[in-house]
C-alpha positions in Angstrom: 0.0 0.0 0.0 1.1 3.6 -1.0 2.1 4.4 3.0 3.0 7.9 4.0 2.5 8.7 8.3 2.4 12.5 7.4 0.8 13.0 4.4 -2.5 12.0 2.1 -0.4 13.7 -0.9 1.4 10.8 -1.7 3.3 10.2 -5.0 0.2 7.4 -6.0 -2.3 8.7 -4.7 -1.6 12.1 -6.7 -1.0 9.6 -10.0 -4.4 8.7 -9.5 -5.7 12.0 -8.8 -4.2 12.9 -12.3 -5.9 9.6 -14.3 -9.3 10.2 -12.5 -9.3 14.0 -14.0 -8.7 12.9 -17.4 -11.5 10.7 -16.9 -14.0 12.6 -15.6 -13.1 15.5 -17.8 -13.9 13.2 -21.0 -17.2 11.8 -19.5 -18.4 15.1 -18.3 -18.1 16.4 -21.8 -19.6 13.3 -23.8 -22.6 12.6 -21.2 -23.4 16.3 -21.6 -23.5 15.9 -25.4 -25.2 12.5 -25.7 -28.0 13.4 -23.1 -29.0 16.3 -25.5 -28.5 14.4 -28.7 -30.6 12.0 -28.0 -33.7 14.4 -26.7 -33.1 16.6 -29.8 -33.6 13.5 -32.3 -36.3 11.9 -30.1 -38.3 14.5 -28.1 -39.1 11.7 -25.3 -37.8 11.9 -21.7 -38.6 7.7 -21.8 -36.2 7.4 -24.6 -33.6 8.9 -23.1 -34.2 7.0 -19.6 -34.2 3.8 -21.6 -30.8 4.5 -21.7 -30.4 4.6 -18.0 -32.4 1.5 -17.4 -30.4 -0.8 -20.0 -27.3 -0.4 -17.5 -28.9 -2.8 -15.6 -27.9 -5.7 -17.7 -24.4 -5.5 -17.6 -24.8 -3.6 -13.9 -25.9 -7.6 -12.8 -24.1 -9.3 -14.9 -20.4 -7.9 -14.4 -20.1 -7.9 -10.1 -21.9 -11.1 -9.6 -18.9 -12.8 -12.2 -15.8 -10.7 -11.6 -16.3 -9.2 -7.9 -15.2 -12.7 -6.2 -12.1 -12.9 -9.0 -11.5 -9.2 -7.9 -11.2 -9.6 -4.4 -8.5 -12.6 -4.7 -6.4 -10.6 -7.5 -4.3 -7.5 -8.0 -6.9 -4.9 -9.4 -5.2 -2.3 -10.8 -4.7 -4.3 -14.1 -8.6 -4.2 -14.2 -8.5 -0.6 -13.8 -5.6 -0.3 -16.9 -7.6 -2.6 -18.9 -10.6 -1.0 -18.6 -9.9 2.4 -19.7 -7.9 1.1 -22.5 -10.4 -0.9 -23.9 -12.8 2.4 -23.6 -10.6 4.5 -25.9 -10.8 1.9 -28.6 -14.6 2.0 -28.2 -15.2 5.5 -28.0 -13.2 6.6 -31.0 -14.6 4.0 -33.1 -18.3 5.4 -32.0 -16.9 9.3 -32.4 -15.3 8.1 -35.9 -18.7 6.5 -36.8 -21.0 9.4 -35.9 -18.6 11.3 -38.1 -19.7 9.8 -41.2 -23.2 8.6 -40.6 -26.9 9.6 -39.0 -27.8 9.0 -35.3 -29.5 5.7 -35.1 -31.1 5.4 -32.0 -31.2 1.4 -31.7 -27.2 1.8 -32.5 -27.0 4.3 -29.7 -28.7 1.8 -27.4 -25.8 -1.2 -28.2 -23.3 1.5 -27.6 -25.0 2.4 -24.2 -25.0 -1.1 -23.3 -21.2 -1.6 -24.6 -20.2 1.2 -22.1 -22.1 0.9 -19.5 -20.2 -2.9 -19.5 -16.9 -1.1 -19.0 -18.1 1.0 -16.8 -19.3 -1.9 -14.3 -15.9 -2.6 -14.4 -14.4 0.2 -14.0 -17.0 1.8 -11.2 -16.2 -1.6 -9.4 -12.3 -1.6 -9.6 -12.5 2.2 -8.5 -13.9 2.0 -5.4 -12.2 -1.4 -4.5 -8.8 0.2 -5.2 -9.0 3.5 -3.7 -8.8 2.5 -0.2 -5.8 0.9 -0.9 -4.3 4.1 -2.4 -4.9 6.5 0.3 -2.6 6.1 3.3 -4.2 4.9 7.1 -5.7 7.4 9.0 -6.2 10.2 6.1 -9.6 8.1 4.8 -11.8 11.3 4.8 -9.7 13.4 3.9 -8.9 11.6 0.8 -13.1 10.4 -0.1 -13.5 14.0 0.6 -10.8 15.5 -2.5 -12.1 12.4 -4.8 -15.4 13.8 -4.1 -14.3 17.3 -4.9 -12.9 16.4 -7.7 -15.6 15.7 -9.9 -17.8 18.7 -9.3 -14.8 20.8 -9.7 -14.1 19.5 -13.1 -18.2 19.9 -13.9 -18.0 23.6 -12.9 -15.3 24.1 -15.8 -16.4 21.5 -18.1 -20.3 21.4 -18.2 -20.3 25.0 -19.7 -17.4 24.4 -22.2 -19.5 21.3 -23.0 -22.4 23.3 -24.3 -20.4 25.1 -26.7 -18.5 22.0 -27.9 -21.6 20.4 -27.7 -22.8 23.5 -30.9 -19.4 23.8 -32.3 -17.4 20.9 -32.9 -20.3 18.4 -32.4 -20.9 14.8 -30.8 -18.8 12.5 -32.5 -15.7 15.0 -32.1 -16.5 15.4 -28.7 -16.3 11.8 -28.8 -13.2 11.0 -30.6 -11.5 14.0 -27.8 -12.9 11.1 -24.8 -11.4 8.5 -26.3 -8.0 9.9 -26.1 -8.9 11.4 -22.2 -9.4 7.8 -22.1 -5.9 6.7 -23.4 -4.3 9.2 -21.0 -6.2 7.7 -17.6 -4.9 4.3 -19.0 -1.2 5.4 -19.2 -1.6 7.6 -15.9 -2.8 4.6 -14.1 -0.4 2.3 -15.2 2.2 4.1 -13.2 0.7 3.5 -9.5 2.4 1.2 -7.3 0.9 -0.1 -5.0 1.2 -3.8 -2.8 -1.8 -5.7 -3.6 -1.8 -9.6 -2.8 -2.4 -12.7 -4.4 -5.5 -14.4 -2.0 -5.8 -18.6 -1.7 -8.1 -19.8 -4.7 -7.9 -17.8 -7.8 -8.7 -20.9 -9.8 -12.1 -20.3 -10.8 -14.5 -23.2 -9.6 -18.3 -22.6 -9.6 -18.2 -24.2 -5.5 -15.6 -21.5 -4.9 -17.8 -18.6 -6.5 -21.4 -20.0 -5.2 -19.6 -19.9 -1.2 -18.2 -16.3 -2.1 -21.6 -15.2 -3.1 -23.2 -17.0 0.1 -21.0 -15.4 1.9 -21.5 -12.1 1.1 -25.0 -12.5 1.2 -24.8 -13.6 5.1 -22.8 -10.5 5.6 -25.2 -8.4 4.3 -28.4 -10.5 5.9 -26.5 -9.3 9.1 -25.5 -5.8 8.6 -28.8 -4.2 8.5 -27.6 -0.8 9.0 -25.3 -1.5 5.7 -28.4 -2.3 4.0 -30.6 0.3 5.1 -27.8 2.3 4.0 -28.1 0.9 0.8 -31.2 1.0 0.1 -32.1 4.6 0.7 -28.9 5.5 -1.5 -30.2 3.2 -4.5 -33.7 4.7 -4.4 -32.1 8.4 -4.5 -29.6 7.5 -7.4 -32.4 5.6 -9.0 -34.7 8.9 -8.9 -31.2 11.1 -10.2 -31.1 8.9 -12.9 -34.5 9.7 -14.3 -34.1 13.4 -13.2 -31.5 13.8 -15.4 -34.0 12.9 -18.3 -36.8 15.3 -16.1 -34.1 18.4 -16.0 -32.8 18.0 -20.2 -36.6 17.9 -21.1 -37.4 21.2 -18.6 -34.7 23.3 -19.9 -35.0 22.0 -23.4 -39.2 23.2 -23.6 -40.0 25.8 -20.9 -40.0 29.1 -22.4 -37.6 31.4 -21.1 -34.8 28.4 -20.4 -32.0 26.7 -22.4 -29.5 24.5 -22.9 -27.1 26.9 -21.3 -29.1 28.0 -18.7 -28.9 24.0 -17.5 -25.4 23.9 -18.0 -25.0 26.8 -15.0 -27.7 25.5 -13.2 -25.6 22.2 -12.7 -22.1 24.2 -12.4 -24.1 26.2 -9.2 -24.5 22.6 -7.7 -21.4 21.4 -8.3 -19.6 24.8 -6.6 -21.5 24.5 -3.7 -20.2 20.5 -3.5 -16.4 22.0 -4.1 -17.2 24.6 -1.3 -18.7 21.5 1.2 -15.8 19.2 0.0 -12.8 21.7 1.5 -14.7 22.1 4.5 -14.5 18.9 5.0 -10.9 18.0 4.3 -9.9 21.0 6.8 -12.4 20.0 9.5 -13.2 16.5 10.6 -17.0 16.2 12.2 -16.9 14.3 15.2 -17.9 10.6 15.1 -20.7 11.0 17.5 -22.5 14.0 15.1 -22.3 12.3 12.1 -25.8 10.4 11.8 -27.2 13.1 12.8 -25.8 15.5 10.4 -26.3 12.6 7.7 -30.3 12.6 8.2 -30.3 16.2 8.4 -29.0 16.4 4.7 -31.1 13.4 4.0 -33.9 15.3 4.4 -33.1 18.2 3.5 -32.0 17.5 -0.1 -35.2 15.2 -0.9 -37.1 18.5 0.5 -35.0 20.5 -1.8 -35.6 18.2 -5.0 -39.7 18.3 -3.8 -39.6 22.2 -4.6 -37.0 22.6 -7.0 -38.6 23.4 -10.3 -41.7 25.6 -9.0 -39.0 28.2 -8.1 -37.6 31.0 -10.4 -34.4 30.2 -11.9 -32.1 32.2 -9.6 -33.4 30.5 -6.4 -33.1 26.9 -8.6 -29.4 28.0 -8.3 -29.6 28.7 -4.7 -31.4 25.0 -4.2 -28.5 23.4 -6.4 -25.8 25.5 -5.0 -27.1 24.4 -1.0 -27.9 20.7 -1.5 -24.1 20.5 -3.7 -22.6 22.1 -0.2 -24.7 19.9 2.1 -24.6 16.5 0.2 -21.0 15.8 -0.4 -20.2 16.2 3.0 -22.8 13.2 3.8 -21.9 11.6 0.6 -18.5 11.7 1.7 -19.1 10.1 5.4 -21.3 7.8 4.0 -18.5 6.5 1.7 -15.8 6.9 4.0 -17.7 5.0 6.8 -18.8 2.3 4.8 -15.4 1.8 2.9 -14.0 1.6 6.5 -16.4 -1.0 8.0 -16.2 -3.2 4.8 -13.2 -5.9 5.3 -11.1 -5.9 2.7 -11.3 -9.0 2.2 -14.5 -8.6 1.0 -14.9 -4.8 -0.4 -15.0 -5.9 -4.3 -17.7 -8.4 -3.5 -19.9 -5.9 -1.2 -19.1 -2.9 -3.8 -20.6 -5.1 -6.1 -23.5 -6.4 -4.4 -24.0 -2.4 -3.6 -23.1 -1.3 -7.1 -26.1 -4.2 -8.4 -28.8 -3.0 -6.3 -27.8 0.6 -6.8 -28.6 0.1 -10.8 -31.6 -2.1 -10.3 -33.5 0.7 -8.4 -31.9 3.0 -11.8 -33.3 0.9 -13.7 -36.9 0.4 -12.2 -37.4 3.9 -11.2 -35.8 5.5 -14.3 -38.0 3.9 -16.4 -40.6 5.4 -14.2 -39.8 8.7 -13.7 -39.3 8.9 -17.2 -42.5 7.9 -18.6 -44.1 10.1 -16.3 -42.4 12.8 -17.4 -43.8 11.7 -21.2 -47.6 12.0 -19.5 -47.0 15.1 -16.4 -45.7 18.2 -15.9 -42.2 18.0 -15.7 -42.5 20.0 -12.1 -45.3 17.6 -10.6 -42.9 15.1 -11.3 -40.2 15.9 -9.6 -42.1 17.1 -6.6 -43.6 13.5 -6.0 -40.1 11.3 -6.3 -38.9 14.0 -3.4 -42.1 13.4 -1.3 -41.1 9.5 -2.5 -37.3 9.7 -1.4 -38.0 11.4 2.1 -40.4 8.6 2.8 -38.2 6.0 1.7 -35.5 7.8 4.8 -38.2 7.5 7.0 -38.5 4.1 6.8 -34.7 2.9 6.2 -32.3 5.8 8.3 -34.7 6.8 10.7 -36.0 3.2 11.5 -33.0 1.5 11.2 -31.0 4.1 13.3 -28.4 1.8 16.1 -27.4 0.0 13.5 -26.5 2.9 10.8 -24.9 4.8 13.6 -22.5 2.0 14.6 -21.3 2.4 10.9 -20.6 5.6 12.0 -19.2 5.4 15.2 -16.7 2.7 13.6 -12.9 4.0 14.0 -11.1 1.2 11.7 -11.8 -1.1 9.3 -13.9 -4.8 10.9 -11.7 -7.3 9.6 -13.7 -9.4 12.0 -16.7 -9.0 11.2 -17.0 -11.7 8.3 
């Protein structure tokens, strides 16, 4: 493991600081582009949250296969692989656009295609991370990779949109694919100690106990789960907002393309802004459940109201729930990563990772046909109402148990 007893700044951890930029930088720019494309050539909010729903396939498929491989060999060659492979695909898809039509059952395959890679790289992320930043630093470092992100949206989703009417979707894509290429290389120069478990030989017996066994451990961690199951019904809903927000700002007189592209860079500066809060001021342990339901609560409150106010308090909304939820996001994710054994993290990542895109998939689809058949604002008041209820019944209820996730000070190597 990258070790240092004075510093998160380490020379791998910044490495991987540099390949995750050139990542998100390239998928910032071609989700922006592709979510418009495809409402501009098909006017439905369900077409587009198709889309979203079809990650379920590989989102199943992927973890349940690789996860128990993942968790008895080195993973960084996953991590290589996977954004190697993903510069082949996008420049053959940006060199394709080039010369023909959008064809929306094409667009589909390609959806599918990456959202395969994607399992694998989402899963390999957030496996290998903790391994990368040095004991003892665990917040601080969830907390800059959470930063991160909305940082590189605040420059990016803007220059997007004029990319986006400039040079187009397939150059935008061809640009990804070599963003790609650079995370590859980047990423090949971490070093890091990762061992070689007992029983890398695949054998069905060997993968059927792994899964039982990380379905007892999740049968018995019922704050993990409750956890879990708030955070999927939330990402689920996001994932047919996204399809809500395009439509919104694409019809409602008055708004645009642009105007959604600073609506989302408000959120994201208010996330940067609660992000270096939290990497200069650790919470203590016995406030953070607390704090966690507060933001909870308030952020499905926020989504209720969002779109009945005028633009300039939308902004405020974004801007508020961006400061409020990465700081839970962030606990959450540090918490949990801590209370995971590592022995197991691939396979509970992935058993998180499958849930989280089954409730995408589901409620996607949902919130997306009823934005084909309501008013765009009715709809995004009721998933709120939907999401704070859902709290009510999984944080709130479950509440000893997701505190001790909380309360936990290292990692429960034990608790298998």
């Amino acid at each position: 493991m990258s070790s240092s007893s004075g510093t998160l700044w380490t020379k791998d951890f910044k490495t991987f600081m540099i390949s995750t930029t050139f990542g998100a930088v390239g998928n910032i720019a071609g989700s922006f582009a592709l979510s418009f494309l495809v409402f501009e050539e098909t006017a439905s909010t369900l077409a587009a949250a198709i889309m979203v729903a079809l990650r379920v396939i590989p989102g199943f498929i992927v973890p349940i296969f690789v996860a128990p491989m993942m968790d008895r060999l080195p993973r960084k060659p996953f991590l290589v692989g996977c954004d190697a492979v993903s510069a082949v695909i996008y420049l053959l898809a940006g060199l394709w656009l080039r010369a023909n039509d959008f064809v929306y059952i094409y667009y589909l395959l390609f959806s599918l295609l990456i959202a395969t890679l994607g399992s694998f790289d989402e899963l390999t992320y957030n496996s290998i991370l903790p391994k990368i930043i040095p004991p003892g630093f665990e917040e601080k470092g969830y907390s800059i990779t959470s930063m991160l992100y909305p940082m590189i949206v605040v420059v990016m989703t803007p220059l997007s949109a004029v990319l986006y009417k400039t040079i187009g979707v397939a150059n935008i894509l061809i640009i990804q694919a070599f963003l790609c290429g650079a995370a590859s290389f980047t990423e090949n120069r971490i070093r890091i100690h990762e061992e070689i478990r007992e029983g890398t030989d695949f054998s069905v017996k060997q993968w059927w106990g792994d899964i039982k066994e990380t379905y007892h451990y999740f049968k018995r961690e019922k704050g993990l789960m409750a956890m879990t199951l708030y955070s999927s019904t939330t990402n689920g809903m996001y994932g047919g907002y996204e399809s809500v927000l395009v439509a919104f700002f694409s019809t409602m007189p008055g708004l645009s393309i642009t105007m959604y592209s600073f609506f989302t860079v408000l959120e994201c500066i208010g996330r940067t802004i609660g992000g270096t809060l939290m990497y200069k001021w650790n919470m203590p342990r016995e406030k953070k459940y607390g704090f966690a339901l507060f933001v909870y609560m308030f952020y499905d409150s926020m989504d209720a109201i969002l779109l009945w106010l005028p633009y300039p308090l939308m902004l405020v909304n974004r801007c508020f729930s961006g400061f409020l939820g990465i700081q839970s996001g962030t606990m959450r994710y540090a918490a949990t990563q801590k209370y995971i054994p590592d022995s197991m993290r691939a396979r509970i990542n992935a058993f998180q990772s499958m849930v989280y895109l089954a409730f995408s998939a589901v409620l996607s689809l949902i919130v997306g046909y009823m934005g084909d058949i309501m008013d765009y604002r009715l709809v995004m008041t009721i998933c709120g109402i939907c999401c704070f209820i859902v709290c009510l019944f999984t944080i709130v209820r479950r509440k000893s148990y997701v505190e001790k996730i909380y309360m936990a000070e290292v990692m429960n190597e034990n608790a298998v």
